[in-house]
C-alpha positions in Angstrom: 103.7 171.9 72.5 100.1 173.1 73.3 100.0 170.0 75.6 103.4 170.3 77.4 102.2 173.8 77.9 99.0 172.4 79.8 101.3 170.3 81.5 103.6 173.1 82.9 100.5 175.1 83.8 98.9 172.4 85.5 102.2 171.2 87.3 102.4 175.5 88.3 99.6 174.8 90.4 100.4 172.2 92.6 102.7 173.2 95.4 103.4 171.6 98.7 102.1 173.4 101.8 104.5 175.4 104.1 104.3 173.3 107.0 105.6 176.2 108.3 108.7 176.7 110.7 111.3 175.3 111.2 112.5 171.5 110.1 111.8 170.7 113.8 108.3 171.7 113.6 108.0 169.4 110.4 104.8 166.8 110.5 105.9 163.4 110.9 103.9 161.0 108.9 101.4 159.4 110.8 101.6 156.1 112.6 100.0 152.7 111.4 97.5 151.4 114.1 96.2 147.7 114.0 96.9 147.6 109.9 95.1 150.9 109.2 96.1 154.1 108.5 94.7 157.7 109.9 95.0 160.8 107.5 95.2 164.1 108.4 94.5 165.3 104.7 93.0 163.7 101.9 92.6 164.7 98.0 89.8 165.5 96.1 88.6 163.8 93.0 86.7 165.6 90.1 84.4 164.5 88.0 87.2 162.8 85.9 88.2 161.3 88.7 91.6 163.8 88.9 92.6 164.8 92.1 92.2 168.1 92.9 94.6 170.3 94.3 94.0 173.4 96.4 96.7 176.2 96.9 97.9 176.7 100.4 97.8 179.9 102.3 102.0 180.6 102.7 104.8 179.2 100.4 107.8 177.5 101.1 111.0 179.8 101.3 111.3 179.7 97.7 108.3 181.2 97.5 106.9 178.1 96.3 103.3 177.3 96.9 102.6 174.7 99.1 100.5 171.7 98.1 97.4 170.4 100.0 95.6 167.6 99.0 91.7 168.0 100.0 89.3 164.6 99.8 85.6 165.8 99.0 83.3 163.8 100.6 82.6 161.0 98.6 80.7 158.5 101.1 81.7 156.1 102.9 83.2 153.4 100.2 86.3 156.4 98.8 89.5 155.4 99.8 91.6 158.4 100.9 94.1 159.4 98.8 98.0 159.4 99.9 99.5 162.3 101.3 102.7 163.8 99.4 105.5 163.2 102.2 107.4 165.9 102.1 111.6 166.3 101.9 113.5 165.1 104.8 116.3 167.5 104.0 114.4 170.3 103.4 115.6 170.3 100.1 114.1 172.2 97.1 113.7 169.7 94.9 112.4 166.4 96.1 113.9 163.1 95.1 112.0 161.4 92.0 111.0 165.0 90.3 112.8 167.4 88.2 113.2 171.0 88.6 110.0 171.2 86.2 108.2 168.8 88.3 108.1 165.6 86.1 108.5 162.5 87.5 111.5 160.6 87.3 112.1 156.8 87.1 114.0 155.7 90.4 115.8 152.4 91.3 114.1 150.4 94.3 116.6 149.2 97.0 116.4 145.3 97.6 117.3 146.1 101.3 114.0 148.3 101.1 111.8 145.8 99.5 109.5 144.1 102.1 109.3 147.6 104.3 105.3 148.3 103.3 105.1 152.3 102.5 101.7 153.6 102.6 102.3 156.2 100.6 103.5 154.2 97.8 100.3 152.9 97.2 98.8 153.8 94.3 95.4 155.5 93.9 92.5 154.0 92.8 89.1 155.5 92.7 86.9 152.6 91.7 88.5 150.5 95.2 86.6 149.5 97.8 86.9 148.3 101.3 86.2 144.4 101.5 82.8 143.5 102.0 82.2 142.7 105.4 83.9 146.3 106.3 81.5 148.0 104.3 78.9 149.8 107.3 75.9 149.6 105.2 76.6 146.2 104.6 76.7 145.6 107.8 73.7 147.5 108.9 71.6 145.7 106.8 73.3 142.1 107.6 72.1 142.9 111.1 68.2 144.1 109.8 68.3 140.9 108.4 69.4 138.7 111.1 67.0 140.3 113.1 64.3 139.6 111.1 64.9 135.9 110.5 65.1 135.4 114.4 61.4 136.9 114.5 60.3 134.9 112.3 61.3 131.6 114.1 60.5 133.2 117.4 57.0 134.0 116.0 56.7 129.9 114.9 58.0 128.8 117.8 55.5 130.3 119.6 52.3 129.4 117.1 53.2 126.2 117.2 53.3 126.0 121.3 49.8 127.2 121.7 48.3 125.0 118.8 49.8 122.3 121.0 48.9 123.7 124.2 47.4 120.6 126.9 47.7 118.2 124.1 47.4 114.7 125.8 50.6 112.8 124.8 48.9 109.1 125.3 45.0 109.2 125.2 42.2 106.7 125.1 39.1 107.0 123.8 36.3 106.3 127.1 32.5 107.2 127.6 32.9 110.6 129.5 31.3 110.7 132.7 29.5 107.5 132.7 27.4 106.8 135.9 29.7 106.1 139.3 31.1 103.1 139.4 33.2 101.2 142.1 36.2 101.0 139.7 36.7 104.6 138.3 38.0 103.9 134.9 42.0 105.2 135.0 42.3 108.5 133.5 44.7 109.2 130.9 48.3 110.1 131.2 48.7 113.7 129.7 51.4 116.8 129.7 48.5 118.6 131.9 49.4 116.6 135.2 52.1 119.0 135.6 50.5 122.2 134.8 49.7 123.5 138.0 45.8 123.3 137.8 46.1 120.3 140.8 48.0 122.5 142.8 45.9 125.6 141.7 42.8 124.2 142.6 44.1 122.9 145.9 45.2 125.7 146.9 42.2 127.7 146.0 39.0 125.9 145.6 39.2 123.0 148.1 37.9 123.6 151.2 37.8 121.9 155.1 41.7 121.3 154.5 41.3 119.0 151.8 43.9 117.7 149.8 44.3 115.3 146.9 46.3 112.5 148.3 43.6 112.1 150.8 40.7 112.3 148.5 39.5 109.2 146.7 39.4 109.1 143.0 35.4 108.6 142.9 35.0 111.5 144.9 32.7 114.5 143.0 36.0 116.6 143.8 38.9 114.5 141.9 36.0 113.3 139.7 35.9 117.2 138.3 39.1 117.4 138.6 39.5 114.5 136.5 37.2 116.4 134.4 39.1 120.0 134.2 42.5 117.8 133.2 41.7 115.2 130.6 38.0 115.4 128.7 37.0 119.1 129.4 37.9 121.0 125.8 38.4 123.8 126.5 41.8 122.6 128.3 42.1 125.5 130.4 45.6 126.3 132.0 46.5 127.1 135.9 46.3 130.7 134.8 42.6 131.5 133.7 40.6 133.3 134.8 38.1 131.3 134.7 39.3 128.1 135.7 38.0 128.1 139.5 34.2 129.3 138.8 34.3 126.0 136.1 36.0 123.5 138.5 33.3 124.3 140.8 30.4 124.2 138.7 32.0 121.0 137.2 31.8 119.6 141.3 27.9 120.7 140.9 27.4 118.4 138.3 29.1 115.6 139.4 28.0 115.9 143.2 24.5 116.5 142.5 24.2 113.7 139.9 23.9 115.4 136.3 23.2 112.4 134.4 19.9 112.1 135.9 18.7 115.9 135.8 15.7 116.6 133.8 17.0 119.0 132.1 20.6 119.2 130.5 22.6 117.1 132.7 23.1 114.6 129.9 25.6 114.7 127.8 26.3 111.7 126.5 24.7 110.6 123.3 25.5 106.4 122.1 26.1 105.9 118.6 27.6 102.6 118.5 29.7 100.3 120.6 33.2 101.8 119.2 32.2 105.2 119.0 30.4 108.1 121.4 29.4 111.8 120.7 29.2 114.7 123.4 25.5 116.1 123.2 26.3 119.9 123.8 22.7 121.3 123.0 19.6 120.9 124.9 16.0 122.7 124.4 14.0 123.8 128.1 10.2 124.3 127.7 9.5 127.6 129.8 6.3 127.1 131.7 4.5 130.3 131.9 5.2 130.4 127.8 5.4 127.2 126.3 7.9 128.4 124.3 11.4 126.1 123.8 14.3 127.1 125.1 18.4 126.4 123.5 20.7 126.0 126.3 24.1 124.4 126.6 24.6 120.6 128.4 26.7 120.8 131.6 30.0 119.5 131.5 30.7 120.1 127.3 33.1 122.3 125.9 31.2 125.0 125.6 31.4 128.1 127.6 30.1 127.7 131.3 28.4 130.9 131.2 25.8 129.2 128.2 25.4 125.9 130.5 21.5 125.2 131.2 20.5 127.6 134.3 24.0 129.3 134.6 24.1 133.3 135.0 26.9 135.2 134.3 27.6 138.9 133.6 28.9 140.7 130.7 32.5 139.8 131.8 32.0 136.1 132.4 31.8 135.8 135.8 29.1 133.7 136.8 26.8 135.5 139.2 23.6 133.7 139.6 23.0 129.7 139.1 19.1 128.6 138.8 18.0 125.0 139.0 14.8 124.8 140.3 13.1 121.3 140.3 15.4 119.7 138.2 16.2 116.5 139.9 19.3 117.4 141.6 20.3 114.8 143.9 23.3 115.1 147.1 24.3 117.6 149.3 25.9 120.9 148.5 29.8 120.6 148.1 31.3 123.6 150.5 33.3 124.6 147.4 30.4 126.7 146.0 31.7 129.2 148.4 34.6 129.7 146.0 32.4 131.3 143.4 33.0 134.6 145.4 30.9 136.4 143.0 27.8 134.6 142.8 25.1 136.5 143.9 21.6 134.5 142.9 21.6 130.7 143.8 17.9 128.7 143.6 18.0 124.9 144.3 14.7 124.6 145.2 12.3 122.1 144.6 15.0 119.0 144.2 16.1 116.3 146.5 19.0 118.2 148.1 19.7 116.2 151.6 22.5 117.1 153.9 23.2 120.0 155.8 23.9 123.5 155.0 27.7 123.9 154.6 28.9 126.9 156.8 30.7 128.1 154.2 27.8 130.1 152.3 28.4 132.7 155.2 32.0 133.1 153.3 30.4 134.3 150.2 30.6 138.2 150.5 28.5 139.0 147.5 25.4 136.3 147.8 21.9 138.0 148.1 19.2 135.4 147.7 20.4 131.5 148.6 17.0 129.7 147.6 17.1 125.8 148.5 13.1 125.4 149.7 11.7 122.4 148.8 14.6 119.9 149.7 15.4 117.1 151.9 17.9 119.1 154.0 18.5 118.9 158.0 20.5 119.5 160.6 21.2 122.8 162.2 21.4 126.1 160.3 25.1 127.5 160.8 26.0 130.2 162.6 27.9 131.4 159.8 25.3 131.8 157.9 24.5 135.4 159.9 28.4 136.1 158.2 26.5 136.5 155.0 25.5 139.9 155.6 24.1 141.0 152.4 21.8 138.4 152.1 18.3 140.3 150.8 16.2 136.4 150.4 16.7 133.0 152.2 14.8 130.7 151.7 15.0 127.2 153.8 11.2 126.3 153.7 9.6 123.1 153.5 12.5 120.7 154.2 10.3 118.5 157.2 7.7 116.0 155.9 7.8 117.3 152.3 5.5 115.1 150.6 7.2 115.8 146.7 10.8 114.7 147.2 11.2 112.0 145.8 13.6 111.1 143.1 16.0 109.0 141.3 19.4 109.0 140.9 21.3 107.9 137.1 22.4 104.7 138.9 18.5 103.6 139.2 18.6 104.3 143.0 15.3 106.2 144.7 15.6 109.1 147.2 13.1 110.5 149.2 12.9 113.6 151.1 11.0 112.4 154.1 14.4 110.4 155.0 17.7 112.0 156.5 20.2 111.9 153.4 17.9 110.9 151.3 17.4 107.9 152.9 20.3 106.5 151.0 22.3 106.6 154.1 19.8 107.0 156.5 16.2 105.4 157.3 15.8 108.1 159.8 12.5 110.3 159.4 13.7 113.9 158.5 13.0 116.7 160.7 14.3 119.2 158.8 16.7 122.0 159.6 16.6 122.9 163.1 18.3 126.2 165.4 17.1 129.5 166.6 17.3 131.6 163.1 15.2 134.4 164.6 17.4 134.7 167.6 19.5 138.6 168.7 21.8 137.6 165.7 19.0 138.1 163.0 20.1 141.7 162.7 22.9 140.8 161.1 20.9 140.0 158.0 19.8 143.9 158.0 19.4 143.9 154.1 16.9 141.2 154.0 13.7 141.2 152.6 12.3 137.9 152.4 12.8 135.2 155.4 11.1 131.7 154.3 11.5 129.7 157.0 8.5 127.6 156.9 8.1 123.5 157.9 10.9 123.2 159.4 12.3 122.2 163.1 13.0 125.2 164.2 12.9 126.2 167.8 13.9 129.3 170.0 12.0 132.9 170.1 11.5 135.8 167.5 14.1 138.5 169.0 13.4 142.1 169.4 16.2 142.8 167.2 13.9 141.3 164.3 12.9 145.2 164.7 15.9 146.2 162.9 15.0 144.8 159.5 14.0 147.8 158.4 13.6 146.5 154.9 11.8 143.3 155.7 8.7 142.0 153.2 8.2 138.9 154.0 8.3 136.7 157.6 7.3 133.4 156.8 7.9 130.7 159.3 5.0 128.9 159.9 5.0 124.8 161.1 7.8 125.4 163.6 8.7 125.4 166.9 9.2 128.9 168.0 7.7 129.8 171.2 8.2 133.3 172.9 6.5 136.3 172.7 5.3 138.5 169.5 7.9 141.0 169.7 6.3 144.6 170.3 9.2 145.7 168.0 7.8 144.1 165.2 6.0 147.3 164.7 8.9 148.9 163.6 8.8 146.6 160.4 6.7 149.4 158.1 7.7 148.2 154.9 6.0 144.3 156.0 3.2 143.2 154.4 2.9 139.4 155.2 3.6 137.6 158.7 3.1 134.0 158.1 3.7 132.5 162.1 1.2 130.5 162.7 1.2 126.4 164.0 4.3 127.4 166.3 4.0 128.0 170.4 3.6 131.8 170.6 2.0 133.3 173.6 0.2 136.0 174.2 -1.3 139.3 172.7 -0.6 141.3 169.9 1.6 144.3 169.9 0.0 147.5 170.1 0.4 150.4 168.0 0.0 148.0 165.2 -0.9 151.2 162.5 2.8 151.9 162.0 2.8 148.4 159.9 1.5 150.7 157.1 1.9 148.3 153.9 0.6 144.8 156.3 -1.4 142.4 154.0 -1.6 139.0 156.2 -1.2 138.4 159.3 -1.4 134.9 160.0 -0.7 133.7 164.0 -3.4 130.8 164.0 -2.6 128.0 166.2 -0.6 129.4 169.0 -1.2 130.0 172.6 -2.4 133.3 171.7 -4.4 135.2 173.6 -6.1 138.8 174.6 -8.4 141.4 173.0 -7.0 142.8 168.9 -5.5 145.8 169.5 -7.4 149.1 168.1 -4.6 150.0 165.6 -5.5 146.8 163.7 -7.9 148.6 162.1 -5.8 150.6 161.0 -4.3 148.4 158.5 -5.6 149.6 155.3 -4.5 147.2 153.0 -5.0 144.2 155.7 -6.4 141.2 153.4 -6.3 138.3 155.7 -6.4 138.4 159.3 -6.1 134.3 160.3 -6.6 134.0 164.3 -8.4 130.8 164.2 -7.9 127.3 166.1 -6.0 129.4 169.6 -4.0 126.5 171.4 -4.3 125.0 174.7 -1.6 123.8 175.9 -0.7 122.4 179.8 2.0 123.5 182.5 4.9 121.3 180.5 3.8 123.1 177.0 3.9 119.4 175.2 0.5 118.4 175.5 -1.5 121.2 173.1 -4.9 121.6 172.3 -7.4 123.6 170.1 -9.9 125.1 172.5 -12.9 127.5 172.0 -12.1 128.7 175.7 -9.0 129.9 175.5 -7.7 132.4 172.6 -8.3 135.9 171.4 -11.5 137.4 173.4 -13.4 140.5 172.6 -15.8 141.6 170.5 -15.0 142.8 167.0 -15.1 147.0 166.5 -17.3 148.4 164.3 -14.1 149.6 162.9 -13.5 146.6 160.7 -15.3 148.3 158.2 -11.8 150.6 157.6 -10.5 147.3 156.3 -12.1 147.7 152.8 -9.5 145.0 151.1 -10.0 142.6 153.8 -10.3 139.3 151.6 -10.4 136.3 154.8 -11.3 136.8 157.8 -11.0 133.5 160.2 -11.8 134.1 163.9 -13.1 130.4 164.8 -12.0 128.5 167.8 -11.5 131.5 170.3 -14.0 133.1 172.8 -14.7 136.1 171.0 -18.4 137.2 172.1 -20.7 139.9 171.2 -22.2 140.7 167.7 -21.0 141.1 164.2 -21.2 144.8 163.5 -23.2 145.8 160.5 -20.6 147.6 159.6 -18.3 144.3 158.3 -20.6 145.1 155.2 -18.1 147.6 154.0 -15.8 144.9 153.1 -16.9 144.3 150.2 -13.7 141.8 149.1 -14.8 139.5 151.8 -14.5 136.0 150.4 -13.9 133.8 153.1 -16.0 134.5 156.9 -15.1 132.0 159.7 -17.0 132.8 162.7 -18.2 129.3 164.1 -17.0 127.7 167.7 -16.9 131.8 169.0 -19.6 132.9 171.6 -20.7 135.7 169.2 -24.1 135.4 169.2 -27.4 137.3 167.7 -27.6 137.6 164.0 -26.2 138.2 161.1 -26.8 141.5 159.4 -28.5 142.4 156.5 -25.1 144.1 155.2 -23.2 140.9 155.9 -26.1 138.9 153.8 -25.7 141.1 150.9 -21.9 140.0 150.4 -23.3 136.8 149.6 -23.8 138.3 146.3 -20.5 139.8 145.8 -16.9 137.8 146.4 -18.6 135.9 149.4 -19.9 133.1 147.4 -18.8 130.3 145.2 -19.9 128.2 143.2 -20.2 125.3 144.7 -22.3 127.7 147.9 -20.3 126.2 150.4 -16.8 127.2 152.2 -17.3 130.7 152.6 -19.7 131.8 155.4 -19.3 129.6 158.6 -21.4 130.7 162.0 -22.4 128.5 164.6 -26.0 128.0 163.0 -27.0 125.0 163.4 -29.8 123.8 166.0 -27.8 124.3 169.1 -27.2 120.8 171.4 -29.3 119.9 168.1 -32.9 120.1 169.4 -32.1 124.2 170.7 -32.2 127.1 168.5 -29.2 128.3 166.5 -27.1 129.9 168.5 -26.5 132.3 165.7 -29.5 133.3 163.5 -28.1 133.3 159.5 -30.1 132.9 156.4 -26.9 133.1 154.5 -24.3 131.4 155.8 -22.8 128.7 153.6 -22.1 126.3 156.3 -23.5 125.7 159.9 -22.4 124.3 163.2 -23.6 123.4 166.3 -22.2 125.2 168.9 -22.4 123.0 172.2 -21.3 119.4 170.4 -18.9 121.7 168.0 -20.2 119.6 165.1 -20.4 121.2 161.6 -22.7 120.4 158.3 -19.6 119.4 156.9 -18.4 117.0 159.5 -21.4 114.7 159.1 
């Protein structure tokens, strides 16, 4: 009994909910969408998995309570429980329960068999949706799938780069042997159609060059032959780096590596089957002694540790030094392309060729060294495009006597021959054009111009005036005619003017003292002529003043000669003794007259006094003798002191009186000690 009693309590409680209204205003149950039903209300479980009923607000009109089933939440994997359909007739009692609310046992109808009724589905709290509706399931299904294409993306892409430029067919050949008339055929690789032809094409080659017309033992197709299939580093059409090493690879090959003195190399022989790439070479500096470790040229290694390469903290090369190395060719135009080189020094190698014009292209290039070379032909125009040039340097390129080298194929080259005389058995005249002309100011950062033994002709232009930050003029053993510009003055910050053996006429400019930091003056051998200018002795640190051997020449100006008759006249001012550093002093060969002013012996660094074949007469001075025993002297006693001393028209007296002049001469028959 004390059960049934729990029973009829419990049964009490649940109640159907007043819907409330009218049988019109009764909820219909809901529709079926797709297979799936929508709820309005759900029941609740308890902890004993019982469903839980709550009492409604209003009763029926019985006064019975109405029944509402509420589903806790329970997560996403609880099936909601069916809700209680209520009488169609509005009926008290509802069919299948007694008055005391027990169920009751009720026949199915056949005809009603295969009609699916949701609510007749039974509850079961340990259900659950079919797997692949679960959501979390699904959520992590997807995490998953997601992580496994990574993965394989992630392979993928390893694998591609280890494999990046691998040479599908190779064959083992002796890298960069000599040139040969039969370039041996390069191999056949997946880098052909990487864009590097087309990049380099596009970008490096200059002069409208392309590859179909280029042959294949060209430097050019010979680097990039070299970039393609042997280079290591098997860069792509998209580094950074690839134009500055194309182009330095073109060095090598144009200017003849193999037979450099210094890391051009690289091959090293083992056997007949088998060859090694020599990537390390040692330099002996010559002011130290000490060795050196450099890269070769044209190894794997970085570009930037190649043998006289200089490149800055971000890789870019900016400076390239090869000075007396043995380079052999002429300079491709290509170098222009390294757009951010700023330092290049060739000298002293067997360079022949011209200057390409475009060096003027290069915007950041500040010293372009190539003295000492075999070059020729006329300086470009373009060249005065290179406006922040601060050195150039294009001396001794006529009749230079140390040129002479020899290329990896066993062929000699000499400098004294137009291309090397390779090509050519024409004498070389070196580079030739008027350099100095209006358009110098367009250098108006430069500071050293070495122009020395060379061909070249024209005059030294006012505008030379506007260098304001000139050091050094140098252009000695030309042909430069003209005047000495007066506006050379203006050049305060010049200490040495090298101009002699040229065809400059005239006098010096006056008002010479505003050439404050002047060192050497050098304008021998010209048609000079006229008294020196007062303000010369103003030139405090003045250390060589060479006037000597004035020039002669006739009305045509081709048939010159030395001449004691024609020159610099004058006597000297007692003010040379203001030129305390004055170190060489060579006045010989003009018609200076007068005497030697006693005061010369306040310059006490005097160590060179050339004084014969002048009409100065008289003596020398007991302050001039006491040099002797200071810098003017050597030791061999000779060299330093020339007068005209000796026994004039030799029978006559001297016609200069010395007891301590190193060397005499004769001053009618022009005949010196030395000459005999």
């Amino acid at each position: 009994m004390a059960e049934d009693d729990r029973r009829k309590k419990k049964k009490k409680k649940k109640t159907r909910r007043n819907r409330g209204g009218d049988d019109g205003d009764e909820e219909q149950p809901l529709a079926i969408d797709q297979g799936e039903a929508e709820f309005a209300n759900t029941a609740s479980i308890n902890a004993d998995n019982e469903p839980v009923l709550v009492e409604g607000d209003a009763g029926d009109e019985e006064g019975q309570p109405v029944l509402t089933l509420v589903q806790e939440d329970m997560g996403e994997d609880a099936i909601p429980a069916p809700i209680v359909e209520p009488d169609a007739n509005g009926g008290d009692e509802q069919a299948g329960f007694t008055e005391d609310g027990l169920a009751v046992a009720m026949a199915v109808d056949t005809a009603n068999e295969d009609e699916y009724i949701y609510s007749a589905i039974e509850y079961d709290p340990d259900s659950k949706p079919p797997l692949h509706k679960n959501r979390r399931f699904r959520v992590y299904t997807c995490l998953a799938f997601v992580v496994v294409i990574s993965v394989i993306v992630v392979v993928v892409v390893t694998i591609a780069k280890s494999a990046k430029g691998t040479d599908t067919e190779y064959e083992d050949v002796l890298v960069n042997g000599a040139p040969s008339q039969s370039p041996t055929p390069s191999p056949t690789t997946n880098r052909e159609a990487s864009g590097i032809r087309e990049q380099i094409e596009a970008g490096v080659l200059q002069r409208g060059a392309n590859w179909t017309a280029i042959p294949k033992d060209d430097p050019r197709y010979r680097a990039l032959d070299w970039i393609l299939h042997y280079d290591e580093l098997k860069l792509e059409s998209d580094d950074k780096n690839l134009y500055q090493r194309y182009v330095l690879a073109l060095l090598a090959f144009a200017l003849d590596s193999l037979a450099w003195y210094n890391c051009g190399e690289h091959r090293k022989f083992s056997n007949e089957t088998e060859f090694f790439v020599e990537e390390i070479c040692e330099v002996q500096v010559k002011e130290t002694g000490q060795l050196e470790t450099h890269s070769v040229w044209l190894t794997s290694t970085d570009e930037c540790e190649w043998y006289g390469v200089i490149c800055s903290g971000d890789g870019v090369v900016r400076g390239i030094e090869l000075m007396g190395n043995d380079l052999i060719g002429e300079i491709p135009p290509e170098i222009s392309q390294l757009r951010f080189l700023q330092y290049l020094a060739l000298n002293g190698n067997c360079l022949y060729g011209t200057l390409p014009p475009e060096l003027g292209k290069m915007p950041s290039l500040l010293s372009l060294e190539v003295h000492g070379n075999g070059l020729s032909g006329e300086v470009p125009a373009e060249l005065y495009d290179a406006n922040k040039l601060q050195m150039l340097n294009l001396a001794y390129q006529y009749n230079y006597p140390y040129g002479q080298c020899q290329m990896s194929n066993g062929t000699f080259v000499s400098t004294l021959y137009e291309r090397g005389g390779v090509y050519s058995t024409n004498f070389n005249g070196g580079l030739w054009g008027k350099v100095l002309d209006t358009q110098v100011n367009s250098w108006s950062s430069m500071k050293g111009l070495h122009l020395t033994d060379n061909s070249f002709t024209g005059t030294i232009a006012e505008e030379i005036g506007d260098l304001k930050y000139l050091v050094f003029l140098r252009a000695q053993n030309n042909m430069i005619g003209g005047l000495l510009p007066y506006d050379l003055v203006k050049l305060k910050k010049l200490r040495e003017v090298y101009l002699e053996k040229n065809s400059i006429q005239f006098d010096l400019p006056p008002n010479m003292e505003t050439m404050e930091d002047l060192e050497v003056l050098r304008v021998n051998e010209n048609e000079m002529q006229g008294q020196l200018p007062e303000s010369l002795y103003s030139l405090h640190k003045l250390k060589e003043l060479w006037l000597q051997d004035t020039l002669h020449c006739d009305e045509t100006g081709t048939d010159c000669a030395i001449s004691s008759e024609h020159g610099f006249e004058g006597t000297l001012s007692p003010k040379i003794g203001n030129l305390k550093r004055l170190n060489r002093l060579l006045i010989q060969n003009n018609p200076f007259d007068g005497f030697i002013p006693s005061e010369i012996g306040k310059c006490e660094k005097l160590s060179a006094f050339y004084m014969h074949k002048t009409n100065i007469g008289g003596f020398a001075p007991h302050e001039l003798c006491l040099l002797r025993d200071k810098e003017l002297n050597n030791e061999a006693n000779s060299g330093v002191f020339y007068a005209d001393c000796r026994p004039n028209n030799k029978t006559d007296d001297p016609f200069f009186a010395c007891d301590c002049c190193s060397d005499c001469c004769d001053h009618t028959t022009k005949v010196c000690i030395a000459d005999d």
